[in-house]
C-alpha beads as a LAMMPS data file, in Angstrom:
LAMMPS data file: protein, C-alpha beads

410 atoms
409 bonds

1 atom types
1 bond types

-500.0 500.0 xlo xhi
-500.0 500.0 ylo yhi
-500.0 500.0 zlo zhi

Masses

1 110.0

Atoms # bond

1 1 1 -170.984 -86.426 466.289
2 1 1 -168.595 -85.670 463.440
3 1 1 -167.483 -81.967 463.546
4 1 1 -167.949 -79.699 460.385
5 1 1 -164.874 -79.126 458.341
6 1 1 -164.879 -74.853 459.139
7 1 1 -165.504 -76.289 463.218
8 1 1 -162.133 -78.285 462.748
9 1 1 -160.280 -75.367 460.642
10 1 1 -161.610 -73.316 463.659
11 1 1 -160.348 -75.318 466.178
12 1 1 -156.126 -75.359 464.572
13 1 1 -156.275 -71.958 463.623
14 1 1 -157.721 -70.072 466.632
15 1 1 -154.588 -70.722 468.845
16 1 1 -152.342 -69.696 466.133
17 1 1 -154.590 -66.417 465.892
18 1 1 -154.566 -65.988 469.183
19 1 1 -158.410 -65.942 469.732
20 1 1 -161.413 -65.968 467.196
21 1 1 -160.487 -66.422 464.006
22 1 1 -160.229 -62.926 462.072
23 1 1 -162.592 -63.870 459.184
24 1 1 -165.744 -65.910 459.127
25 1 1 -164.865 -69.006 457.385
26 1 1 -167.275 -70.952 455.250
27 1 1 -165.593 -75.131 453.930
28 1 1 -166.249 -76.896 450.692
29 1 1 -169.043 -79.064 453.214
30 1 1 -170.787 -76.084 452.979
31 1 1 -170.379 -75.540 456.988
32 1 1 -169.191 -72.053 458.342
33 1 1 -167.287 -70.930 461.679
34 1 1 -165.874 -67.375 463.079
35 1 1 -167.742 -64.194 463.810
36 1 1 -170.898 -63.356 461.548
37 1 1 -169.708 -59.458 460.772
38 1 1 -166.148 -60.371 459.658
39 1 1 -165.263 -60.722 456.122
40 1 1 -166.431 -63.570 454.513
41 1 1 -164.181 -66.286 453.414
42 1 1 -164.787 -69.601 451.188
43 1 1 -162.585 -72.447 450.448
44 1 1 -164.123 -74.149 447.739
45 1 1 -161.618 -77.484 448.148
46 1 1 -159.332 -79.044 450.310
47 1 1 -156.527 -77.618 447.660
48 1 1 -156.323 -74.534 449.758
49 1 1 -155.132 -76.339 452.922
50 1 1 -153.215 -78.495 450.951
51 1 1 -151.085 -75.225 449.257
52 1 1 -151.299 -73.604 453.052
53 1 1 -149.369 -76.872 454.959
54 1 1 -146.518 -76.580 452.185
55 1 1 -146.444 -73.003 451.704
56 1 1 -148.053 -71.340 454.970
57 1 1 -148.934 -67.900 454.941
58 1 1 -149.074 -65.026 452.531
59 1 1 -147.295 -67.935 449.426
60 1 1 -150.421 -70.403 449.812
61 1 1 -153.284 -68.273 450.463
62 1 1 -152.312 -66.018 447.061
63 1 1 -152.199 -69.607 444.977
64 1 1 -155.102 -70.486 446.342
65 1 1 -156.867 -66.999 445.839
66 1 1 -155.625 -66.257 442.083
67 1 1 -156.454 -70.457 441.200
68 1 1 -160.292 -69.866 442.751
69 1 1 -159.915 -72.392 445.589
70 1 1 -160.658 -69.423 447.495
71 1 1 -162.910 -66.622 447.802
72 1 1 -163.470 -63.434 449.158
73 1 1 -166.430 -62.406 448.971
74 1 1 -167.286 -58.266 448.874
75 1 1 -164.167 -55.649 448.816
76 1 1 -161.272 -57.508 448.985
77 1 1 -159.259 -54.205 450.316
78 1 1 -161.534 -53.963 453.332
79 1 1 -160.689 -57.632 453.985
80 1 1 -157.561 -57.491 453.663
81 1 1 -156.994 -54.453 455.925
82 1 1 -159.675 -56.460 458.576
83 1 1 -157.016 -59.082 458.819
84 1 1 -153.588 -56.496 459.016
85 1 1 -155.613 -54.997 461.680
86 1 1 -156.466 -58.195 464.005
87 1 1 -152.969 -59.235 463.301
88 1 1 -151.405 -56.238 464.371
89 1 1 -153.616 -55.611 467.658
90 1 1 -152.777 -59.468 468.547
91 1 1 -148.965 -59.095 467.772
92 1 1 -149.463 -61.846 464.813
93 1 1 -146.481 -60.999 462.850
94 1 1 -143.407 -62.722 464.564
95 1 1 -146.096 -66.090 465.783
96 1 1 -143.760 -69.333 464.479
97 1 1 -145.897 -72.412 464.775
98 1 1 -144.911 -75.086 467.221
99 1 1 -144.267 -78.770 466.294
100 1 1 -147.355 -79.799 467.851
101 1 1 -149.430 -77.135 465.534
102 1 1 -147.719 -78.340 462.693
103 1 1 -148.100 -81.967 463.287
104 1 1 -152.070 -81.165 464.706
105 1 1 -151.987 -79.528 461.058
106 1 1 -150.896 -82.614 459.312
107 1 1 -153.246 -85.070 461.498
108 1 1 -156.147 -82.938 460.354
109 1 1 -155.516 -82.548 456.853
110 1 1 -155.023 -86.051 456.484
111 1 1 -158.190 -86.357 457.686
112 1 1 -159.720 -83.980 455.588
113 1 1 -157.941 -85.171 452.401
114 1 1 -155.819 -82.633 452.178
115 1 1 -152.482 -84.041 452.803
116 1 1 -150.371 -85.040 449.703
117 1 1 -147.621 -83.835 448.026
118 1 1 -146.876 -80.100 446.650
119 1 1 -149.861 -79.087 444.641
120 1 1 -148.319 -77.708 440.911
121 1 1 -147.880 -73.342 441.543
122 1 1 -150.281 -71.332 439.102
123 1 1 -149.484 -71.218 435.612
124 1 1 -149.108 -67.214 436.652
125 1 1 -146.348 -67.934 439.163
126 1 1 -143.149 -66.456 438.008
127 1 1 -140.580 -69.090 437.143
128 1 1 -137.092 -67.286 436.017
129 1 1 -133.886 -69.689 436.069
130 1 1 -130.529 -68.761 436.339
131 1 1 -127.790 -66.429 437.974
132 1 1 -129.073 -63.675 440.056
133 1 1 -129.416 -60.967 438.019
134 1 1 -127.241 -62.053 434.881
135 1 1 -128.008 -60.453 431.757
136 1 1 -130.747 -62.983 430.478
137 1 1 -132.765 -63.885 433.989
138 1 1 -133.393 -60.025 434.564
139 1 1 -134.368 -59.926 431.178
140 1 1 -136.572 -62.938 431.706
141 1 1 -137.909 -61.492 435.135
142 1 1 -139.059 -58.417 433.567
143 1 1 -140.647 -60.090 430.413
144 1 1 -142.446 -62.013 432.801
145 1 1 -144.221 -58.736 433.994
146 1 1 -143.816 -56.464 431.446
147 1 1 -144.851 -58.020 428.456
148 1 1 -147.722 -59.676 429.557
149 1 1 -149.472 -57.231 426.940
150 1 1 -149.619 -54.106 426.036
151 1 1 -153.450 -53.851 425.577
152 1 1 -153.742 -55.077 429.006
153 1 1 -151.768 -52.089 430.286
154 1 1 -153.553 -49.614 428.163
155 1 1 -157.115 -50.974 430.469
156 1 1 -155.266 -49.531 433.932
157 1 1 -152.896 -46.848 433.012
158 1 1 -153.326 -43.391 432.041
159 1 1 -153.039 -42.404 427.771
160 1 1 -149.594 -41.921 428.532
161 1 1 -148.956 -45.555 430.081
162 1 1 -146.972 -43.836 432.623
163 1 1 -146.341 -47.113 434.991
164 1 1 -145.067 -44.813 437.922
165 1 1 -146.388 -43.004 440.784
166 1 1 -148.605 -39.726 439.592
167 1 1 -147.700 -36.070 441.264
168 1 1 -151.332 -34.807 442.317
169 1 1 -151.350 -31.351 442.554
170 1 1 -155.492 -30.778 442.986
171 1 1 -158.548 -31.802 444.366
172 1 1 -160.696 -30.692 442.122
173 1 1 -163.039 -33.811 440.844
174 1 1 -162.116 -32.980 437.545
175 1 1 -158.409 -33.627 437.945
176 1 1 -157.415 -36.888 436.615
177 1 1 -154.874 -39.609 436.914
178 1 1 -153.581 -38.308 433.170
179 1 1 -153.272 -34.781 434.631
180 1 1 -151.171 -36.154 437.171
181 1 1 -148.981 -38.150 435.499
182 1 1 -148.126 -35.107 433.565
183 1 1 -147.515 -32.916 436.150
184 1 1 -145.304 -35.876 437.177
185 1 1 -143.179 -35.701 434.223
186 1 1 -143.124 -31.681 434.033
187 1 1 -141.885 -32.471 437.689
188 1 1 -139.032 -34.541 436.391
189 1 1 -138.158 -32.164 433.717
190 1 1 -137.762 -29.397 435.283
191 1 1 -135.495 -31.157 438.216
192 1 1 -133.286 -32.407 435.475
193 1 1 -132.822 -28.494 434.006
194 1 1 -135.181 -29.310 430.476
195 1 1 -136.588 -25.755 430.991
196 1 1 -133.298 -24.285 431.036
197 1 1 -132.498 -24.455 427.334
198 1 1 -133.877 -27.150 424.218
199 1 1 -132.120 -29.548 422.359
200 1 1 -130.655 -31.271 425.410
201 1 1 -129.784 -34.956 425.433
202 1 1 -131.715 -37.025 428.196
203 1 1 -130.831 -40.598 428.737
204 1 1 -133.990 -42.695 430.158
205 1 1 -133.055 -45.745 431.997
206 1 1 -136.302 -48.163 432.540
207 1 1 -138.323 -46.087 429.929
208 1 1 -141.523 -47.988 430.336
209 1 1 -144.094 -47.123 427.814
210 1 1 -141.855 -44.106 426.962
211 1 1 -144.299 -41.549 428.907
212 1 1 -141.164 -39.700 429.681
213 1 1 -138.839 -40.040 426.868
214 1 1 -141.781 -38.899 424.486
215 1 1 -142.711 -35.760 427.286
216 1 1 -139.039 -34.741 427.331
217 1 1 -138.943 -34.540 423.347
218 1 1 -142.700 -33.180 422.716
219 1 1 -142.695 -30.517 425.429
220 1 1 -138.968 -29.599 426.326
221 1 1 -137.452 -30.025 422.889
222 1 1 -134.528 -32.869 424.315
223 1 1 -133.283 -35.675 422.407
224 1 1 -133.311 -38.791 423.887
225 1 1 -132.361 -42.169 424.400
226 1 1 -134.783 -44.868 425.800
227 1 1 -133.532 -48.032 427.415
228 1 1 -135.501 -51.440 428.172
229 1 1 -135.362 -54.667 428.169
230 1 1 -138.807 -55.560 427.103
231 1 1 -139.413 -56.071 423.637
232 1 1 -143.160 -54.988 424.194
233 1 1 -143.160 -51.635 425.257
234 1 1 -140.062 -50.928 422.663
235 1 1 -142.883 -52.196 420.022
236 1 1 -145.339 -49.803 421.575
237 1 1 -142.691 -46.522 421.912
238 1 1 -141.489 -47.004 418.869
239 1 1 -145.738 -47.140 416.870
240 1 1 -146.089 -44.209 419.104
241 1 1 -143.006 -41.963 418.032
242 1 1 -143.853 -42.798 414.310
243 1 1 -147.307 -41.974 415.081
244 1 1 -146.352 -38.493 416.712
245 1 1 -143.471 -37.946 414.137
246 1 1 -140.718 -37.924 416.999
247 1 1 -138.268 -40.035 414.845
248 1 1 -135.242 -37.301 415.093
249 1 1 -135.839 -37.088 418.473
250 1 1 -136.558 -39.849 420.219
251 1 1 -134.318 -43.274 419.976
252 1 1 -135.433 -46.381 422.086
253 1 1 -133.092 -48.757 422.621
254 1 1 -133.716 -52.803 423.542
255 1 1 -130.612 -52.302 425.792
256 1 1 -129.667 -53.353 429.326
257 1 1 -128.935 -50.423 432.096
258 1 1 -125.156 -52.062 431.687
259 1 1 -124.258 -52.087 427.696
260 1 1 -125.208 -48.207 427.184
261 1 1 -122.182 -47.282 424.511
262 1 1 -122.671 -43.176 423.477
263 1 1 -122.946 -41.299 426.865
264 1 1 -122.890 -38.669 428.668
265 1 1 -125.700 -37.025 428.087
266 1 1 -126.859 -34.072 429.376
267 1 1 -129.102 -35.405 431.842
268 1 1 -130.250 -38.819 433.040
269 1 1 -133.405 -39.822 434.634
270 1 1 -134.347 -43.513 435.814
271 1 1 -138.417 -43.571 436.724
272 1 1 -138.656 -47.120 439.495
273 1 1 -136.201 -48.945 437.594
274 1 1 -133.843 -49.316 440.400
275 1 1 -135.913 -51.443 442.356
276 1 1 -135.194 -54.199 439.669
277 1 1 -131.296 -53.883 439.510
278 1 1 -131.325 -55.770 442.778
279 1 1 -128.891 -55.136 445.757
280 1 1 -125.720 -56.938 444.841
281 1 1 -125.969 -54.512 441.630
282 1 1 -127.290 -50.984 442.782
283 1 1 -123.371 -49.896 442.842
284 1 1 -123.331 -50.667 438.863
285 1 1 -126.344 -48.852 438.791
286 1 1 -125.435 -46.228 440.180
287 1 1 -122.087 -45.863 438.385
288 1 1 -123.993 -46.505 434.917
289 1 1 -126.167 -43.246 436.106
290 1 1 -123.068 -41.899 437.257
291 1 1 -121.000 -42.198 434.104
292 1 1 -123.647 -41.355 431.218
293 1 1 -124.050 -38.018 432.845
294 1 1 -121.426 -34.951 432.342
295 1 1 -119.861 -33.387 434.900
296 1 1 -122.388 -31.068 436.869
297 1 1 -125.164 -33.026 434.767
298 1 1 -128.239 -33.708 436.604
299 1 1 -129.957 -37.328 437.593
300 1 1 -133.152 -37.982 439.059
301 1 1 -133.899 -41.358 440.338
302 1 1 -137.584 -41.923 441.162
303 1 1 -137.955 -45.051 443.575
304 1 1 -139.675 -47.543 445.996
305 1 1 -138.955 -48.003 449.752
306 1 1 -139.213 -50.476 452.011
307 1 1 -138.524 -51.044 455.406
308 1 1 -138.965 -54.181 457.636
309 1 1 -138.419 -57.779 456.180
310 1 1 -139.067 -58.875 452.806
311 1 1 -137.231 -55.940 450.871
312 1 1 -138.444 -57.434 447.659
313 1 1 -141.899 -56.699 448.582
314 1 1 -143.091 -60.475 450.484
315 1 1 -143.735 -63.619 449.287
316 1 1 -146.715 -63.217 447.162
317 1 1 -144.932 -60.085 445.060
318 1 1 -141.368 -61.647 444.455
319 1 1 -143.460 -65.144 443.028
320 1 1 -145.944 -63.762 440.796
321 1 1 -145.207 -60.004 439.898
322 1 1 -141.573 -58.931 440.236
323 1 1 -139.134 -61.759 440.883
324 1 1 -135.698 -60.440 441.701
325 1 1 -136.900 -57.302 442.669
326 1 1 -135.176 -55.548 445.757
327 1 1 -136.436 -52.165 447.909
328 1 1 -134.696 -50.842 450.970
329 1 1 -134.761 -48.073 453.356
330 1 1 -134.687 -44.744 451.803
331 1 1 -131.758 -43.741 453.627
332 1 1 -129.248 -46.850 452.654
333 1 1 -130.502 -45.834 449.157
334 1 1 -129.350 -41.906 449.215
335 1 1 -126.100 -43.302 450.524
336 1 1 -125.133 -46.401 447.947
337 1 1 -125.962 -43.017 445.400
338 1 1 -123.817 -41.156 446.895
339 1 1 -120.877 -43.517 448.258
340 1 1 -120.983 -43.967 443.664
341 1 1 -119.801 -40.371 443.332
342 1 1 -123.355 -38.665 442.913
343 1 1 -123.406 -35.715 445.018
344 1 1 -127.498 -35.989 446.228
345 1 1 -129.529 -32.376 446.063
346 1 1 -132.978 -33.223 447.018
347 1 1 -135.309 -35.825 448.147
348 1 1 -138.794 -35.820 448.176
349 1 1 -141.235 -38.094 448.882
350 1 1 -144.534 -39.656 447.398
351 1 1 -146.009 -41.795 449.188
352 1 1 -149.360 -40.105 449.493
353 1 1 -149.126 -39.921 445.446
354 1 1 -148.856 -43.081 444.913
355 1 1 -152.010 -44.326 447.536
356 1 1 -154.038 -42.324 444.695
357 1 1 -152.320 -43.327 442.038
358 1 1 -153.028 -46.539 442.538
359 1 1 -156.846 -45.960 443.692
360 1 1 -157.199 -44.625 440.095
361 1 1 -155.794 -47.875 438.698
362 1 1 -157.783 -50.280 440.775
363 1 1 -161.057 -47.949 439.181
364 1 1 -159.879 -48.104 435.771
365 1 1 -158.959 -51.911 436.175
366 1 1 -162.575 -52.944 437.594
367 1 1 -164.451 -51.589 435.348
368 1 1 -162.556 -53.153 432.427
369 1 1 -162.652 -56.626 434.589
370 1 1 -164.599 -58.326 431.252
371 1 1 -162.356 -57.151 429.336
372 1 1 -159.116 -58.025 431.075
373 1 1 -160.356 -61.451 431.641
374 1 1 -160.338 -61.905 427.824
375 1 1 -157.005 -60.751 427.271
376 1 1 -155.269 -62.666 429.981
377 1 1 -157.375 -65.104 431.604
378 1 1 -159.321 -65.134 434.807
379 1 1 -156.207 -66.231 437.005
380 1 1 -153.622 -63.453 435.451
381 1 1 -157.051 -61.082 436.313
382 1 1 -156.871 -62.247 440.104
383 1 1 -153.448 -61.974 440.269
384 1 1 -153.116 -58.433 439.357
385 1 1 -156.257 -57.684 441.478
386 1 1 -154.859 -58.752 444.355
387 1 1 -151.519 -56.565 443.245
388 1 1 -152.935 -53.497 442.784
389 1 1 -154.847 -54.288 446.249
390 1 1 -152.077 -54.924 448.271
391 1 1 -150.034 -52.562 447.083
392 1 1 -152.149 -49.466 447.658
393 1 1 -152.538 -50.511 450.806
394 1 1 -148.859 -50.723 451.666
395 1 1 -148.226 -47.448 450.619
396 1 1 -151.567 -46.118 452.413
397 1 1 -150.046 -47.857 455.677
398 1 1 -146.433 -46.492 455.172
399 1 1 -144.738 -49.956 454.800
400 1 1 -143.431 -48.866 451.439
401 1 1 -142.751 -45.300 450.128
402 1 1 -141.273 -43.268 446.646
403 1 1 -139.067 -41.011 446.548
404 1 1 -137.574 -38.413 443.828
405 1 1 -133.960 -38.409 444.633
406 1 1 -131.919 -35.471 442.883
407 1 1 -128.302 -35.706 442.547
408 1 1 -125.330 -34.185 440.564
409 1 1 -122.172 -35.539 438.935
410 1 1 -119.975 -33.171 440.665

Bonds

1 1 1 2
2 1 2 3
3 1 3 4
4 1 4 5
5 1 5 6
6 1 6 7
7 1 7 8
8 1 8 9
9 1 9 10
10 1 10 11
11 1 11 12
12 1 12 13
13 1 13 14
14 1 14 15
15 1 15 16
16 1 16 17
17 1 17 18
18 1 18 19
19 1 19 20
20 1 20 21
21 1 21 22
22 1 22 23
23 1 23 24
24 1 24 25
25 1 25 26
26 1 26 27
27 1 27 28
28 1 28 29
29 1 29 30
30 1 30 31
31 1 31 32
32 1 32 33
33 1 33 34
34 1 34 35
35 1 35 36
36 1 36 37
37 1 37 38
38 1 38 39
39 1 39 40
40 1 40 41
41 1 41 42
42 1 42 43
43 1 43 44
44 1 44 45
45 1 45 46
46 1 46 47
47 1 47 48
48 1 48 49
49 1 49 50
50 1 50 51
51 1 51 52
52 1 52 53
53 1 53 54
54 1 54 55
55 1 55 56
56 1 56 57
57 1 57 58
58 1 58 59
59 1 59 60
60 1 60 61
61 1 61 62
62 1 62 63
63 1 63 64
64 1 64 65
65 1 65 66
66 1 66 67
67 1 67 68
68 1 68 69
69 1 69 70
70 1 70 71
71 1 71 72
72 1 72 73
73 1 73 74
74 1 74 75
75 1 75 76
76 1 76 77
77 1 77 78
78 1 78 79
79 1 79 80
80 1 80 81
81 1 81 82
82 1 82 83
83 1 83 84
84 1 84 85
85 1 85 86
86 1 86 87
87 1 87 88
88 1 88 89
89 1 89 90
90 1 90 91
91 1 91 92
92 1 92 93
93 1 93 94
94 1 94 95
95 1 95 96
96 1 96 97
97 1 97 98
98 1 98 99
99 1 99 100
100 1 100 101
101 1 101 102
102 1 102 103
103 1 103 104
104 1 104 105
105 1 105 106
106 1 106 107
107 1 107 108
108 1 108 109
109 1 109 110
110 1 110 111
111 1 111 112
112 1 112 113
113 1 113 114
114 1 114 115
115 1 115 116
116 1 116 117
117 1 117 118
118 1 118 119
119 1 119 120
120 1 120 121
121 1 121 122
122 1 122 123
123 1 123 124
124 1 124 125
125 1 125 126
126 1 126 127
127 1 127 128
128 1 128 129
129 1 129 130
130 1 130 131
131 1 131 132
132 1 132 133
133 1 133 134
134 1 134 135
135 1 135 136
136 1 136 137
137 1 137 138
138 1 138 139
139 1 139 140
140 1 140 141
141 1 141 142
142 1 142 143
143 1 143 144
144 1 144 145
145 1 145 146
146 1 146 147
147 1 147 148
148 1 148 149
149 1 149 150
150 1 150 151
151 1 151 152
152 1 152 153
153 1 153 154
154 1 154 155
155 1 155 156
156 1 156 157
157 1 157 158
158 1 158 159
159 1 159 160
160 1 160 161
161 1 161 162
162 1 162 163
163 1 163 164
164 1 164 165
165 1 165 166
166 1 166 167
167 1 167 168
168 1 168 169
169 1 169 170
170 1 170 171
171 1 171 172
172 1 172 173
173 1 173 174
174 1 174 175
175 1 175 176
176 1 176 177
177 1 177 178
178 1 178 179
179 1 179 180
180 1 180 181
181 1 181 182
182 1 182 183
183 1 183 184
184 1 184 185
185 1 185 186
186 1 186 187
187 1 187 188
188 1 188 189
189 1 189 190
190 1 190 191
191 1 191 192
192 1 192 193
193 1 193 194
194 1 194 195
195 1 195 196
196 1 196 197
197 1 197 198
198 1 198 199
199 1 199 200
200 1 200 201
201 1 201 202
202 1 202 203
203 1 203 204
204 1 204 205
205 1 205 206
206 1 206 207
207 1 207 208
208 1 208 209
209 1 209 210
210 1 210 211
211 1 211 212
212 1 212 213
213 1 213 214
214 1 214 215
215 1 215 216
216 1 216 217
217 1 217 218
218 1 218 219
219 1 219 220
220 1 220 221
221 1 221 222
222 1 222 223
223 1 223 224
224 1 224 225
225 1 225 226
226 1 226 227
227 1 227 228
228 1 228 229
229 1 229 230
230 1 230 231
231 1 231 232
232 1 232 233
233 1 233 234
234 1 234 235
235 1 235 236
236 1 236 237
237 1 237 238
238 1 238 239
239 1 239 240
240 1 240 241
241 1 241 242
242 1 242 243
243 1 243 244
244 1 244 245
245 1 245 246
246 1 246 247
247 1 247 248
248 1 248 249
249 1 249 250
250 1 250 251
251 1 251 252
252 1 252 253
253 1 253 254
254 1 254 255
255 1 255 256
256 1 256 257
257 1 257 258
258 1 258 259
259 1 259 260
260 1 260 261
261 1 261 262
262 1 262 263
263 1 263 264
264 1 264 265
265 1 265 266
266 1 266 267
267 1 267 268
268 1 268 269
269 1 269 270
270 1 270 271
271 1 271 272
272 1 272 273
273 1 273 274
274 1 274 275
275 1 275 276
276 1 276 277
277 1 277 278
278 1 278 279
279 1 279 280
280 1 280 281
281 1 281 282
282 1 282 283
283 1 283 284
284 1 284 285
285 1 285 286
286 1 286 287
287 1 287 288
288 1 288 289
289 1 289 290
290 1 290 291
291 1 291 292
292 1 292 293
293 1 293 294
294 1 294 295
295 1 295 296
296 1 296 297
297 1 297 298
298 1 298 299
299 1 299 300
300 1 300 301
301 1 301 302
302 1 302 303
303 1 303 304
304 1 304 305
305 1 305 306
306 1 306 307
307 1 307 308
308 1 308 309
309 1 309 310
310 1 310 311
311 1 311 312
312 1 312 313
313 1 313 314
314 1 314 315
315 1 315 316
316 1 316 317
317 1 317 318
318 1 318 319
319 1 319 320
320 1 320 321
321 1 321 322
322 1 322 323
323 1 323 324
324 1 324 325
325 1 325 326
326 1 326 327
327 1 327 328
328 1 328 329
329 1 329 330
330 1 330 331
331 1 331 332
332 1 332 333
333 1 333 334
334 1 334 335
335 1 335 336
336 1 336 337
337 1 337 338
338 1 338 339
339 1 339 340
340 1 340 341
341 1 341 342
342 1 342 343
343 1 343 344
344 1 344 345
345 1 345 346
346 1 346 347
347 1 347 348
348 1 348 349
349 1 349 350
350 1 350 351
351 1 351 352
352 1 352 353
353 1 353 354
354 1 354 355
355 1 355 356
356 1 356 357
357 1 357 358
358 1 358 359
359 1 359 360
360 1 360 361
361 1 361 362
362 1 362 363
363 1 363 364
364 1 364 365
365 1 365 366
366 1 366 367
367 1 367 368
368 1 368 369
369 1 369 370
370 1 370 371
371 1 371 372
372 1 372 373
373 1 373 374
374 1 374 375
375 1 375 376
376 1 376 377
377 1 377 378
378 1 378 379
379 1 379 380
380 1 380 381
381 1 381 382
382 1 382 383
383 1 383 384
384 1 384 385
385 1 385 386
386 1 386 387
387 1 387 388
388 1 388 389
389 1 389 390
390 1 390 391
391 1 391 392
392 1 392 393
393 1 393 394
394 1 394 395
395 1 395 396
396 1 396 397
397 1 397 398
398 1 398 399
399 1 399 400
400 1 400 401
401 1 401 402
402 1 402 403
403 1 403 404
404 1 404 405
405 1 405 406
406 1 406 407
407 1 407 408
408 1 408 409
409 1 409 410
């Protein structure tokens, strides 16, 4: 008798698993295998082992998930964290397969029609060209995730578009991710000394959507200078500053971190932008902070952190949402900031913030799933739902952190 294609799945991937296999599997012969009460799990071709035998792992699985080879069906966060959990009780993370896995792999997806060459990546698959963070790749590697539209952004962010973690500061039901993202930015202000007196000159590096260069000038009286690299939030900072009647005191700039002319200012702030400079270049980063500041100027530098491999966030991240990108342990951070002449005052962390902070996204993003799809397509929709999935789950299991790091040109 000819066994089932989820019996023969079953039978290569339980010894890699290390026992039953963490998910019950259902194949594209409409046969199933693994334990009833696990998370339920279609492949709807033979694409998906296809993607897996050239890119095994986190790589092939994601292609095969945002292209709709496969399925999970239910809450894809409680799947997900089913699986971290079996992997971690059965000490899955270091497993490398043997050659006779790999060539039992090959045998049966040959037989299965699987075996070929490469499958093409998603259309939604970053594909940035040229020298490590030259001028026009990291402007390329942000357009790739920035400007993917700005009326996509406006159906998961706050009113602000603050793209950053929130500051919650209640539990009262009625307190909202808007209310946090302002107490976020009051947060900042007041760290960089915009309560002390008005009419001071902030530089913001990475301004985003300009939620903080437009706070800064609306509530604190500063004047300041925005800096990104992505033509469509500049479009959307500058409507909004028209629209609020900020043009004497707000100036956004399409302007790398590197080619800022008029400084110092007196105070710099840089919301998770740093995580995009990459590691060859944090030194230049820091020294641009460094020198657009004047002496005993403040800078606050809110960022990611990661510890463990894959510092720029795994496999499935660096290909479809932030090539290039780069996080590292907190503590190698507060020291490449300091070894570039920043004398470091205070360092607070996060985390915790950002697990709700991006529970309020995932809400606002589901329930304006119709309408994202018709913006950017049903694969761009799966890829940023299985984003915002992962990472609030990263921070909620403390494999990535933020921190607001404080620090003075002495």
């Amino acid at each position: 008798m000819t066994a089932t294609v989820a019996a023969r799945l079953a039978e290569l991937i339980e010894p890699l698993v290390g026992g039953d296999l963490p998910v019950h599997l259902t194949a594209w012969d409409g046969s199933s295998a693994g334990p009833s009460d696990a998370p339920k799990v279609t492949l709807h071709n033979a694409n998906v082992l296809r993607r897996l035998l050239w890119n095994p792992g986190e790589l092939g699985a994601a292609q095969a998930y945002v292209l709709g080879e496969l399925d999970v069906e239910g809450d894809l966060a409680d799947a997900l964290t089913h699986v971290w959990k079996v992997s971690a009780e059965r000490g899955l993370g270091s497993v490398t397969p043997t050659p006779a896995v790999v060539l039992a792999a090959v045998k049966a997806a040959r037989s299965l029609g699987a075996f070929g060459r490469p499958l093409p990546p998603p259309d939604s698959q970053a594909q940035v060209k040229g020298r490590l963070h030259s001028l026009a790749r990291d402007r390329a590697a942000i357009g790739h995730h920035y400007d993917l539209s700005n009326d996509f952004y406006q159906l998961i962010l706050d009113e602000n578009m603050a793209y950053s973690s929130g500051y919650w500061t209640s539990e009262d039901p009625d307190y909202t991710l808007e209310d946090s993202q302002r107490d976020k930015l009051d947060l900042v202000c007041r760290k960089i000394g915009l309560d002390q007196s008005r009419g001071r000159r902030l530089l913001d590096v990475g301004c985003g959507w300009g939620s903080l260069s437009l706070h800064a000038a609306r509530e604190y009286g500063a004047h300041v200078v925005g800096v990104t690299i992505s033509a469509e939030q500049k479009a959307f900072i500058d409507a909004k500053v028209r629209m609020l009647g900020l043009e004497d005191w707000v100036e956004i700039r399409l302007q790398d971190y590197r080619e800022i002319p008029d400084g110092p200012f007196d105070a710099v702030a840089s919301i998770e932008m740093g995580e995009h400079v990459g590691e060859g270049n944090y030194p230049t980063y820091v020294k641009a902070l460094h020198d657009n500041v004047i002496e005993g100027g403040r800078v606050l530098i809110q960022q990611m952190s990661r510890t463990g491999a894959h510092p720029g966030g795994g496999p499935f991240i660096e290909s479809f949402i932030a090539p290039d990108m780069f996080m590292r342990p907190l503590g190698r951070t507060v020291a490449m900031i300091e070894e570039g002449g920043l004398e470091v005052r205070d360092v607070q962390g996060l985390r915790e913030h950002y697990v709700r902070t991006v529970d309020a996204w995932i809400d606002t993003f589901e329930s304006n799933f119709e309408r994202v799809v018709e913006l950017v397509g049903l694969e761009v929709a799966r890829v940023w739902r299985l984003y915002l999935v992962g990472g609030g789950m990263a921070f909620r299991d403390g494999r990535m952190g933020v921190h607001q790091i404080l620090s003075v040109r002495p």
